[in-house]
C-alpha positions in Angstrom: 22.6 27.4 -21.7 19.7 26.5 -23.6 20.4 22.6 -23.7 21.1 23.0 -19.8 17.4 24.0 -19.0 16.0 21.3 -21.3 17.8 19.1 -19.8 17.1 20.4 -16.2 13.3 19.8 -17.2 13.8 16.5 -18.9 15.3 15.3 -15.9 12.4 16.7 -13.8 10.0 15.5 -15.9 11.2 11.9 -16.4 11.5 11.8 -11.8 8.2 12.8 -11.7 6.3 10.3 -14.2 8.6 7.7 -12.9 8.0 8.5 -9.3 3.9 8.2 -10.7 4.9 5.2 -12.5 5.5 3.3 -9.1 3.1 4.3 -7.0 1.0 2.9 -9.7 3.1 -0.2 -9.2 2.8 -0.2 -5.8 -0.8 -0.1 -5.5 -1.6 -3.0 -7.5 0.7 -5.1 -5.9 -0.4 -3.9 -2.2 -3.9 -5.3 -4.2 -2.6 -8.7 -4.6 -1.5 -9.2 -0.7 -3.5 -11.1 0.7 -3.2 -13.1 4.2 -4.0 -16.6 3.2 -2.5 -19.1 5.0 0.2 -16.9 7.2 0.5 -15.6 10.2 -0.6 -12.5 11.1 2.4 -10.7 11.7 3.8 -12.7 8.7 0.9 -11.0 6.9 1.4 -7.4 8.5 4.9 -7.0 8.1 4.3 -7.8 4.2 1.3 -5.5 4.2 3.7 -2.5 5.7 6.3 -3.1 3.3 4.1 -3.2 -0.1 1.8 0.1 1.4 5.3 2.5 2.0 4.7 4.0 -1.5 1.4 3.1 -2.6 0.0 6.4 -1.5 -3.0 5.0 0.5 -3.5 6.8 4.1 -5.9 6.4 6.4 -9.4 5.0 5.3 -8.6 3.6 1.7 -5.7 1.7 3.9 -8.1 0.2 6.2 -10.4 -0.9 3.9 -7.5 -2.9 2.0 -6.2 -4.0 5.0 -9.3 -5.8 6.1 -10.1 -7.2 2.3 -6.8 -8.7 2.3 -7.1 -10.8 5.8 -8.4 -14.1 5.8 -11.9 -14.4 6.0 -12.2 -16.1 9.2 -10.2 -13.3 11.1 -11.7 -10.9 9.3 -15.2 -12.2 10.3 -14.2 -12.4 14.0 -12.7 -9.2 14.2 -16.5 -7.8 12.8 -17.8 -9.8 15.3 -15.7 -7.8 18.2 -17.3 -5.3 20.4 -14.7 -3.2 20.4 -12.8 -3.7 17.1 -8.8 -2.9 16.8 -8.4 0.8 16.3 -4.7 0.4 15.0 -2.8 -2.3 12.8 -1.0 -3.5 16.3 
């Protein structure tokens, strides 16, 4: 019975460090995405699929969204009046 509820909390243990684990992984490599030479969509749809476990929401997202685009876009989209409220 003992071994059981080690084992029980081993297992728990072990998802949760590894669930940690790659987050952490996640948010460096949503750090090294960057737009460079591709499209924007090309950019975007590798942008959503790094971000799906990295944890960031909202603000913090934003912000590495927009330090990721290429300059020139990003300095045009600064520019707009009304700037893009959503990632569309």
């Amino acid at each position: 019975m003992e071994s059981l509820i080690v084992r029980d909390f081993l297992t728990k243990l072990k998802k949760e460090f590894d669930s940690k684990g790659n987050k952490t992984i996640k948010v460096v490599e949503l750090k090294k995405v960057e737009q460079g030479s591709r499209t924007m969509k090309e950019f975007v749809q590798e942008f959503r699929r790094v971000v799906r476990e990295s944890g960031y929401k909202e603000r913090p997202l934003i912000e590495e969204f927009k330090r990721e685009l290429n300059s020139f876009i990003r300095q045009k989209l600064m520019e707009l009046e009304q700037p893009p409220r959503n990632i569309k």
